[in-house]
C-alpha positions, 0 to 999 in steps of 0.5 A: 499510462502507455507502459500500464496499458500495453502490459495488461493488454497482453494476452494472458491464456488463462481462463480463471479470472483471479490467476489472469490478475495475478499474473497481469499485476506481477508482470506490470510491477517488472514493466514499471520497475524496467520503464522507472530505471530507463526514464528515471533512474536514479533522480537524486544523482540526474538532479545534481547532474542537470545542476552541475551543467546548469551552474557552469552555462551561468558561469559562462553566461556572466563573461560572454553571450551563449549561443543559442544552442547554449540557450536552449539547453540553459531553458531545457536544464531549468525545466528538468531541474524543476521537474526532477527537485519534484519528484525527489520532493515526492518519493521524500513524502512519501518516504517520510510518511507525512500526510498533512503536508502536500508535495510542495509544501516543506523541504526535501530535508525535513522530508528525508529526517522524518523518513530516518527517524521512522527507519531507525524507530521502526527497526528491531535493535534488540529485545529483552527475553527475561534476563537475557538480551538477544541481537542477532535477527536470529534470536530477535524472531524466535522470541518474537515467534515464542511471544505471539504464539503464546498471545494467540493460544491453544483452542481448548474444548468447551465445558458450556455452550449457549444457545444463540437464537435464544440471544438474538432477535429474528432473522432478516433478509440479507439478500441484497448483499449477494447481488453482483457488485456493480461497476458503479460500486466499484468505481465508488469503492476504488474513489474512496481508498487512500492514495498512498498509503503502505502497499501490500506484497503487491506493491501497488496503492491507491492511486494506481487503481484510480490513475489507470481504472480505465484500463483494468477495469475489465479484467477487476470486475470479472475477477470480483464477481467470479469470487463473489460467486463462488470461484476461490480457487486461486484466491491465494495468488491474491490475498497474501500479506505482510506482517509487521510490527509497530511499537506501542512506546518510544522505549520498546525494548520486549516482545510485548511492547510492538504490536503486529499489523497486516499489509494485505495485497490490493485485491484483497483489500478491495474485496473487503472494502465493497463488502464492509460498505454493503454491510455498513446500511445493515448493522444498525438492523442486524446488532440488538441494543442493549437497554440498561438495567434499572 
């Protein structure tokens, strides 16, 4: 939290709220990244390191007395071993993907094979193009390209047109939605986001907007309410997206077979969240019924 809070507290001489963001979340993933490999770093060799030690202070222990300094080092090492095996434990779930199990409640192997079986399931070997097969990453995006481009079409001019006011009943006063998002909205909003769920470009989930709410808050709130107002200019610095393919069955081997999903940036999944639950109470108002022919 003190790495979090001193990089966004550092002056950004930025008036537009949205680009001040963008700036603070790039410049707080570098100070993560550098704070991650200075107090972490890499946790499976730390571990084996702290058990190597740990393991020749108990060789030691069993022909003589240690000192207490060896003592105190055994104590510490023990803690750390705990700590660290923690740690691995999470960055394994995580890895993995398995939600209905918690932190401590499976082994770190069973961990590390689910997480091989979604890498070798999630990568692209080969697709089939007709009657040739293509490898090269290449010759993969190009069908891949072709394929979607088809799926997607070509707007073509329309021959008819309906009149819509003829279909729909009248209208109704949605004033309410355009009244400023409150902190208590958010806050709401924020509460109700899975915390670990796969990141956009930003890198950031969840659990970081609840951990640290406190601190970006400020910055959050005039941004929401600059864009609520009108102020897109620079929505683009926070609303790009990862776009990335799913395979429909175990044997995918053509284009047709995956389906493409959108990791969006955090920001931009916020904004849609706190206007798809304003619009939520209204649907039932807004959407006509429709009553079965007799």
């Amino acid at each position: 939290m003190e790495t979090v809070q001193l990089s966004w507290n550092e002056p950004v001489p930025i008036s537009c709220p949205l680009e001040r963001i963008s700036i603070k979340l790039k410049r707080l993933a570098r100070a993560l990244q550098s704070w991650s490999q200075k107090q972490i770093g890499n946790v499976k060799e730390k571990l084996a390191l702290a058990r190597h030690i740990l393991h020749h202070l108990e060789m030691a222990q069993d022909i003589r007395d240690l000192s207490s300094e060896e003592n105190w080092l055994r104590r510490k090492l023990k803690q750390h071993c705990l700590s660290l095996a923690s740690l691995e434990r999470t960055i394994a779930r995580l890895r993995s993907r398995v939600r209905y199990l918690k932190d401590g409640d499976a082994n770190t192997s069973f961990f590390h094979k689910q997480a091989s079986f979604r890498r070798c399931k999630n990568f692209i070997y080969k697709l089939r193009d007709g009657e040739r097969v293509v490898t090269s990453q290449e010759e993969k995006h190009q069908v891949l390209f072709d394929y979607f481009d088809g799926v997607l079409g070509t707007a073509v001019p329309r021959t008819a047109t309906l009149d819509l006011s003829a279909f729909h009943r009248s209208g109704l006063d949605l004033s309410a939605l355009d009244a400023p998002f409150t902190e208590e909205e958010i806050w709401a909003t924020i509460r109700s986001l899975p915390a670990d769920r796969a990141p956009g470009p930003d890198g950031y989930t969840g659990k970081f907007y609840k951990t640290c709410w406190p601190i970006i808050k400020t910055d959050f709130i005039a941004a929401l309410i600059t864009l609520q107002q009108g102020g897109a200019m620079k929505l683009e610095l926070l609303n790009s997206a990862y776009l990335t393919l799913i395979p429909k069955k175990a044997e995918a081997w053509e284009a047709k077979d995956y389906r493409p999903i959108s990791l969006v940036h955090s920001f931009a999944k916020l904004v849609t969240k706190l206007m798809a639950n304003r619009l939520a109470p209204l649907l039932d108002s807004m959407v006509a019924t429709t009553k079965a022919l007799s």
